[in-house]
GUGUDO-699530 format. One line per 3 residues: number of its first residue (from 0); their letters; for each residue x, y, z of N, C-alpha, C. Coordinates in pm, whole numbers. Atoms other than C-alpha are relative to their C-alpha. Layout:
% residues N
NUM	A	X:Y:Z:X:Y:Z:X:Y:Z; ...;
END
This chain:
% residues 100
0	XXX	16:46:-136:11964:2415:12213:50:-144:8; -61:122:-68:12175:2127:12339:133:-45:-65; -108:51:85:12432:2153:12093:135:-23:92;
3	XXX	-138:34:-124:12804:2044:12265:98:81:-94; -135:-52:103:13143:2197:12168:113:24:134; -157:-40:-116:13487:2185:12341:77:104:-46;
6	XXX	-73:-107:-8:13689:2465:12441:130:-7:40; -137:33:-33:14073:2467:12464:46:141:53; -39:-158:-28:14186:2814:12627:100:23:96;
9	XXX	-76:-1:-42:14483:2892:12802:-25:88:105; 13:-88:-41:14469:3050:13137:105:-26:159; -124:-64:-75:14750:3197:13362:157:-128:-53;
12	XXX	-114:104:54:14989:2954:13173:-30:-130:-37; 72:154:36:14792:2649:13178:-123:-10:-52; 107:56:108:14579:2468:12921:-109:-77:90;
15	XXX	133:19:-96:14250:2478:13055:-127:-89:-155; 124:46:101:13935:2232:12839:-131:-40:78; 180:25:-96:13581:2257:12918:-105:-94:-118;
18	XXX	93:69:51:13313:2032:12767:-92:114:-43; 110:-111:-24:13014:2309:12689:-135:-80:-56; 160:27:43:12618:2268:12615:-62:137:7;
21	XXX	77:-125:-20:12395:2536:12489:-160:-30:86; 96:53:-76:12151:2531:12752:-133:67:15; 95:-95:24:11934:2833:12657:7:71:-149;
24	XXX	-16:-107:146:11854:3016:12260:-167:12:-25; 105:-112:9:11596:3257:12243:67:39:-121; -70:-32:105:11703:3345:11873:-11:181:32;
27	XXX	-16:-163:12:11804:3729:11865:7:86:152; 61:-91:-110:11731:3791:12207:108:-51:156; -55:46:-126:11943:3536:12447:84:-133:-40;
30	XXX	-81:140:-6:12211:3270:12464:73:-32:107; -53:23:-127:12342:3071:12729:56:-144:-27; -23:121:44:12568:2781:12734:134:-40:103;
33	XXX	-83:76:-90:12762:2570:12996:89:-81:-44; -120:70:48:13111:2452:12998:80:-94:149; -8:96:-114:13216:2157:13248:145:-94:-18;
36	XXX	-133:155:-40:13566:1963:13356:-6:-4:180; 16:83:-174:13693:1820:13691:24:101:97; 3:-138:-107:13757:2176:13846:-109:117:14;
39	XXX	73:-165:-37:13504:2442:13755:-113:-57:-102; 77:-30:124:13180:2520:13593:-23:73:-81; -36:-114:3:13166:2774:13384:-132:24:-66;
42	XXX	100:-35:82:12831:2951:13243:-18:179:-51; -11:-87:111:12833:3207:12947:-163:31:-9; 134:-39:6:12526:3409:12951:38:147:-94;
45	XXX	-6:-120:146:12480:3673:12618:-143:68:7; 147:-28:-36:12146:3882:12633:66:127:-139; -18:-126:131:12098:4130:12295:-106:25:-36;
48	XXX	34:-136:-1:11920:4421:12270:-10:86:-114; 13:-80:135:11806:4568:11932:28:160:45; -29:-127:-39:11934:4952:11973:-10:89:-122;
51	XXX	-3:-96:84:11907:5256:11737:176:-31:-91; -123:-5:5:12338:5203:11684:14:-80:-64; 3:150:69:12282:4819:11590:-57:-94:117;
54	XXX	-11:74:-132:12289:4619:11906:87:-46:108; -66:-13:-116:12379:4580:12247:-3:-118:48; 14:148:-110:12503:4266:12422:69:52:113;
57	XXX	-47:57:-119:12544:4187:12725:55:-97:56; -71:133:8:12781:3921:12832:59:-19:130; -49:-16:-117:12827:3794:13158:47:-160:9;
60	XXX	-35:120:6:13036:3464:13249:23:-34:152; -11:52:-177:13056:3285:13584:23:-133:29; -85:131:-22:13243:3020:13726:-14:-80:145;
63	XXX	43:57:-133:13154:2796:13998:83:-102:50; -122:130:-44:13509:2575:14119:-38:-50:67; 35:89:-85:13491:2279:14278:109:-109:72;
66	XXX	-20:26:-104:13647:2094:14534:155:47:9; -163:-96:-15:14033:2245:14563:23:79:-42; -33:-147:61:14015:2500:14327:-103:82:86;
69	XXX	26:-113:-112:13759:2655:14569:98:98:81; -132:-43:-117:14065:2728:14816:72:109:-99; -117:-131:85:14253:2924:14490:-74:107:-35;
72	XXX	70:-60:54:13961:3049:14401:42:177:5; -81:-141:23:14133:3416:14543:91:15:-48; -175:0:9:14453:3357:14426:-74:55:-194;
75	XXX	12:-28:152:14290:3319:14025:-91:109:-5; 136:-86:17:14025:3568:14055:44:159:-62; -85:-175:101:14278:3899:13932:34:-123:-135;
78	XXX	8:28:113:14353:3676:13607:-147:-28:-103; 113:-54:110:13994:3696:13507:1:152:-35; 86:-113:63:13956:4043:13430:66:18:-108;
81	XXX	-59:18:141:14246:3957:13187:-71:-57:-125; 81:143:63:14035:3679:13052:-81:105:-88; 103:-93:-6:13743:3963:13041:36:76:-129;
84	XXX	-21:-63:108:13913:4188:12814:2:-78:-131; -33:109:136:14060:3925:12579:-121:-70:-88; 107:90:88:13711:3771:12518:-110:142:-41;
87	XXX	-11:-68:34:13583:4110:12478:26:80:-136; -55:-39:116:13801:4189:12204:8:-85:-60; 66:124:102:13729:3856:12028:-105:46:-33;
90	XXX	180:18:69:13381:3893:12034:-16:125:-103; -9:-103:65:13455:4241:11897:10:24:-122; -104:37:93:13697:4153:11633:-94:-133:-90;
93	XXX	73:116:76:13445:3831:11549:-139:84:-40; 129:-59:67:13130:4043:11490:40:124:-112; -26:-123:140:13287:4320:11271:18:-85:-124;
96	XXX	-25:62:138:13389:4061:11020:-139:-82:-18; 176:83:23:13016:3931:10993:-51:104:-106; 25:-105:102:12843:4053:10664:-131:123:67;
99	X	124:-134:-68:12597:4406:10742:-89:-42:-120;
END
């Protein structure tokens, strides 16, 4: 809880960097952690779910633009679901290589 970490991520062509803070850890059960520059906010919310299979997350991210990127805000809103997949198949690709 409160740890910081910058993010460099490229999105629709341009190099996008957010500041972040974990702003919620419930160990095993919940993580949440805010990422902040001069256009948007962005908050990463993870919720996991012990299951018979292994476990189930849930991962929902949400972005709150601010003062001009409001106005694009429709224009970028079809390059998230790109985003969506891509982090998706990270998180995918990053938990299989974790030891069982």
């Amino acid at each position: 809880l409160g740890s910081r970490f910058h993010n460099v991520s490229e999105f629709r062509g341009r190099r996008t960097e957010l500041d972040y803070e974990v702003m919620r850890f419930d160990q095993n059960e919940h993580l949440t952690f805010t990422g902040e520059n001069k256009t948007v906010t962005a908050t990463d919310d993870m919720a996991f779910r012990t299951t018979a299979a292994g476990t189930h997350i849930t991962y929902r991210a949400h972005f709150r633009f601010k003062r001009w990127a409001r106005l694009a805000e429709p224009m970028l809103r079809p390059g998230f679901g790109k985003i969506a997949d891509e982090t998706v198949a990270q998180l995918l690709a990053t938990l299989e290589r974790l030891p069982r």
